[in-house]
C-alpha distance (Angstrom), angle and dihedral (degrees) to the residues before:
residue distance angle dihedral
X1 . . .
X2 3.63 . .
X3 4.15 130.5 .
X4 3.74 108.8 -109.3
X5 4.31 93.8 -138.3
X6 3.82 106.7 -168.6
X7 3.97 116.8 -147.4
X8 3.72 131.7 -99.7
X9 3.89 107.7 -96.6
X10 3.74 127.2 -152.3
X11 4.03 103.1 -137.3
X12 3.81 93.2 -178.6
X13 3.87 142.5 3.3
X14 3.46 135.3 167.1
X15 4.05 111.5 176.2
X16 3.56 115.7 -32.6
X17 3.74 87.4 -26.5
X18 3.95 111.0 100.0
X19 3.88 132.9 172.5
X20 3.99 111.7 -151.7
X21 3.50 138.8 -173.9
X22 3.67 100.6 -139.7
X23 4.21 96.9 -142.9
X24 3.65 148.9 -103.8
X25 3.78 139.8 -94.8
X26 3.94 118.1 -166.5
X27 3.80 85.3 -144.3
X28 4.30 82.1 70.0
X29 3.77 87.9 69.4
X30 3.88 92.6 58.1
X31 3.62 93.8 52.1
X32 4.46 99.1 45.5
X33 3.54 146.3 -44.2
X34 4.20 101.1 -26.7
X35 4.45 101.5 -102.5
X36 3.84 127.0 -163.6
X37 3.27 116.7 -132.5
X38 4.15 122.7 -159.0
X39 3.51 150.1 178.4
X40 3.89 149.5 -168.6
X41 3.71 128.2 -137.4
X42 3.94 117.7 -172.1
X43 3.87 126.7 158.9
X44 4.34 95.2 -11.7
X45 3.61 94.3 -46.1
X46 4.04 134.4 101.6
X47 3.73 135.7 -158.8
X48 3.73 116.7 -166.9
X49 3.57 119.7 -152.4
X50 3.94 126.8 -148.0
X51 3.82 87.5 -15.9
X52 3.83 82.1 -169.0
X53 4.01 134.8 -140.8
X54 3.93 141.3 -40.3
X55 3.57 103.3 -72.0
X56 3.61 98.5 46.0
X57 4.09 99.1 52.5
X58 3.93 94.5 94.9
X59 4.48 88.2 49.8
X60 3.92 83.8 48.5
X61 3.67 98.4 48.4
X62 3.12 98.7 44.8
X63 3.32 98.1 52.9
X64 3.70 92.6 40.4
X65 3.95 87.5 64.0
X66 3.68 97.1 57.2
X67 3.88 91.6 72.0
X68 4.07 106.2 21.8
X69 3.69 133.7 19.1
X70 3.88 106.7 -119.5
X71 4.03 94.1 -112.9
X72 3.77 73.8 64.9
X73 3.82 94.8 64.4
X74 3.99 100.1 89.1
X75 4.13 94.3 169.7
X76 3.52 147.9 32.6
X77 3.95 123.3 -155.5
X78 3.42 116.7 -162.3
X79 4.02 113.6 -178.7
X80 3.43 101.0 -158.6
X81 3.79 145.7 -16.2
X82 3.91 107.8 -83.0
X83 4.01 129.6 117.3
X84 3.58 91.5 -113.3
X85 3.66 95.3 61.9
X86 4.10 101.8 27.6
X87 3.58 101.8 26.0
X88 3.87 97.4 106.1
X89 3.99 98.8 52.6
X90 3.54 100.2 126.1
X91 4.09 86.7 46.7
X92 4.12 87.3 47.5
X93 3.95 101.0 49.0
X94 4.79 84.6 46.7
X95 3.74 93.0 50.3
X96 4.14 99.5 32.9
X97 3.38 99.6 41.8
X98 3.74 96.7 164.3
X99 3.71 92.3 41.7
X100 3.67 123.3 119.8
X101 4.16 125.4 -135.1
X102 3.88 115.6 -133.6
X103 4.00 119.8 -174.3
X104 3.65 142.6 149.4
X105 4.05 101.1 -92.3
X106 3.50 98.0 -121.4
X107 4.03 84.9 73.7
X108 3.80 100.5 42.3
X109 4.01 90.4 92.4
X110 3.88 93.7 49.8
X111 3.85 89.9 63.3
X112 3.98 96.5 87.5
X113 3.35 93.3 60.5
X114 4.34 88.1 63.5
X115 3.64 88.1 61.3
X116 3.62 98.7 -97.1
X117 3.89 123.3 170.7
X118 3.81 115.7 -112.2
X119 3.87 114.6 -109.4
X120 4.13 90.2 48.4
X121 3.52 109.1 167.8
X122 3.97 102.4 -124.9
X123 3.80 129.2 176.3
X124 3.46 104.4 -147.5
X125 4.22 102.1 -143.6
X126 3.60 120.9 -152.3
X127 3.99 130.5 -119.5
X128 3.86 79.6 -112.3
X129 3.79 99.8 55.7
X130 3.56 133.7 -132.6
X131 4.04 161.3 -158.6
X132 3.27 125.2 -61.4
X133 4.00 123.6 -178.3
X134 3.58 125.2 -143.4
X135 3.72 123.0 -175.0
X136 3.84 81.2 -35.9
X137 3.77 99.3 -50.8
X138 4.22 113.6 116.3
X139 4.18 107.4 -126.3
X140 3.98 109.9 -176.5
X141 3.35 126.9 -145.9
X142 3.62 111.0 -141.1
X143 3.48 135.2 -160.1
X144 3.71 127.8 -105.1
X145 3.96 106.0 150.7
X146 3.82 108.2 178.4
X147 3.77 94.6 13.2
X148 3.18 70.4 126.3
X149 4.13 114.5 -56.8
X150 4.31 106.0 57.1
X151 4.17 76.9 -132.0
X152 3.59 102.2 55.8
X153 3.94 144.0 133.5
X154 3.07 142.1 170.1
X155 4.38 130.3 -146.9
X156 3.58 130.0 -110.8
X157 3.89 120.8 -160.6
X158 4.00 103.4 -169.7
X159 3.46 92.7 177.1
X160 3.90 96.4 59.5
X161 3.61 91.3 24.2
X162 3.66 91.2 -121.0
X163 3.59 121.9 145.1
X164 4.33 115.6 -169.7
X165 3.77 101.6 -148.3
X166 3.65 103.7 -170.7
X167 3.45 119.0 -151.7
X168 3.72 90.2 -10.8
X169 3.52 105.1 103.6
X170 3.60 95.4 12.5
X171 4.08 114.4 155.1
X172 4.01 129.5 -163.6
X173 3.36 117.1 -135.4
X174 3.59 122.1 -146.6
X175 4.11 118.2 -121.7
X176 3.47 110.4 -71.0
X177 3.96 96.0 8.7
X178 3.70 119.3 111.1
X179 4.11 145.9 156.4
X180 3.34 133.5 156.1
X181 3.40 99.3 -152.7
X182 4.01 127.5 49.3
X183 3.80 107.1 -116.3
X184 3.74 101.9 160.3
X185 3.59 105.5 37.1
X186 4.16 86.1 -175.0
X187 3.63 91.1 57.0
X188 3.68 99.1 34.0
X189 4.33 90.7 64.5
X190 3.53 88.7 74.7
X191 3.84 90.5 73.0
X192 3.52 93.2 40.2
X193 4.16 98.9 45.6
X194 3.71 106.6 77.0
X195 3.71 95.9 37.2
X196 3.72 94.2 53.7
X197 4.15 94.2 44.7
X198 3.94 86.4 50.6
X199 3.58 111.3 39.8
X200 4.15 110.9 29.0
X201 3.57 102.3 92.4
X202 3.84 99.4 -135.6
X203 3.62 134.5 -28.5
X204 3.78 87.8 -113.7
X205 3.52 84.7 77.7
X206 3.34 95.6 39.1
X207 3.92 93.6 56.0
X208 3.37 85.7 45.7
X209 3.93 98.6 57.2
X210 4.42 85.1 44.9
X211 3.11 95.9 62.0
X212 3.27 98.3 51.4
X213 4.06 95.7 45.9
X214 3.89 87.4 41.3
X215 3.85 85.5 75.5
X216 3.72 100.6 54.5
X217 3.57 134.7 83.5
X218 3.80 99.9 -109.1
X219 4.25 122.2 177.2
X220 3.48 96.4 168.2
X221 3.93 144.0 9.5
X222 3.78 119.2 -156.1
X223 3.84 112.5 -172.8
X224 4.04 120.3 -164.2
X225 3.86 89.8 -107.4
X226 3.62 136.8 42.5
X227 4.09 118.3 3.9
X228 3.88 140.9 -30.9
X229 4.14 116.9 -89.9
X230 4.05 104.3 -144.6
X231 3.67 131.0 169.8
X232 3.80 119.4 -17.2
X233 4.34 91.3 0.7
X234 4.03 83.1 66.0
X235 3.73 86.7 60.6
X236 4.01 94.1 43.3
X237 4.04 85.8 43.0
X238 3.93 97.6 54.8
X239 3.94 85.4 35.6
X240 3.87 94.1 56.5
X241 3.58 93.2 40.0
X242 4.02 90.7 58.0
X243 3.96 87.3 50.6
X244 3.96 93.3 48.9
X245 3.89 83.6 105.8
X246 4.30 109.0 -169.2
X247 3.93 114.4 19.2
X248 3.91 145.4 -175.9
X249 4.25 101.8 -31.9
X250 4.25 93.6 14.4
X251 3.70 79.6 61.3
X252 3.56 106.1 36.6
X253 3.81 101.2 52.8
X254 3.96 93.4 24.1
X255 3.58 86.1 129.0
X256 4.33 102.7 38.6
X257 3.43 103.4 52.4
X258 3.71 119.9 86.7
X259 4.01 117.7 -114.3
X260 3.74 116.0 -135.5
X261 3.80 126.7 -121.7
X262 3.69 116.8 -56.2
């Protein structure tokens, strides 16, 4: 039987500058929890972001070359530490040669153990966040520690107006459902619900990482699992995540950790 591959999909563009979903293969389901892959082309140069793990390099490339040559690929942004966003590393630094690794520093000395060639050039990004230029257009990296990883950001595109949220706002799909773009937001929390209560550390964090998005200009949020938020559904997304109420460890040990004086 053949593997249904869906095509790469450009969510947002504005000039030369384009924000694109890099695909699908129904072969990724039978390997792991289904992952988007995207990158950013500005001015000649490309930044992939969470190009993913093993199994899903070849799907990546691919699609990768049907936009930008990889000498074109100048960086690498890697939200957080887990296989389905590291896991092809060694594959990466071959077939992007010129490209650049950012992370959050606290996962910088974890990237050895992926196979990765000595002499790696790594920008080491701060709790705080930071710039990062792309073919002359400013990307932030901004931070969502806990959301789940303690190391983790998320990517703002101001000149699309698209913000890459991670695993913030990350859905599940059941076997054999699948959209890339949220229709129904109603129907759509049902994927999202369990993750969310389970894996965001606290909604400290989570307030914390709100407030910060709540003052940009922000189109469109495309999370590394499930489908892309864009016009009103980014409103209901950010709104439903600031009425999630007790999450991950509030939940967890609701019933083991002492309560203070009333």
């Amino acid at each position: 039987m053949s593997v249904r591959v869906r095509k790469p999909h450009v969510v947002a563009e504005e000039g030369d500058h384009k924000f694109v979903w890099l695909g699908l293969s129904e072969a990724d389901a039978e390997r792991g929890v289904l992952t988007n892959q995207y990158m950013i082309v500005s001015g000649g140069e490309a930044m992939l972001i969470d190009p993913g793990g093993y199994f899903v390099f070849e799907r990546v490339l691919n699609a990768v070359t049907e936009f930008v040559r990889p000498d074109d690929v100048v960086a690498i942004f890697y939200s957080h530490q887990d296989p389905d966003v590291v896991g092809s590393l060694n594959l990466v630094t071959e077939f992007f040669p010129n490209a650049r690794i950012y992370i959050s520093r606290l996962w910088v000395r974890f990237l050895p153990h992926l196979g990765a060639l000595e002499g790696l050039d790594v920008v080491e990004i701060p709790d705080e966040g930071m710039e990062i230029s792309i073919g002359g257009s400013k990307l932030v990296a901004i931070p969502a520690h806990f959301l789940h990883s303690p190391g983790q950001f998320t990517l703002y595109d101001p000149v699309v107006r698209v913000l890459f949220s991670s695993d913030i706002g990350a859905a599940v799909f059941p076997k054999g459902r699948w959209y890339l773009f949220v229709e129904n937001f109603e129907e759509h929390v049902k994927y999202m619900e369990p993750f969310h209560r389970r894996y965001l550390a606290c909604t400290r964090a989570l307030r914390a990482w709100l407030k910060r998005v709540r003052g940009l200009e922000v189109e469109i949020v495309a999370p590394q699992h499930g489908a892309i938020f864009v016009g009103e559904n980014v409103r209901r997304l950010l709104d439903w995540l600031e009425s999630l109420g007790a999450v991950g460890a509030e939940l967890l040990y609701a019933e083991t950790v002492p309560r203070g004086p009333r």
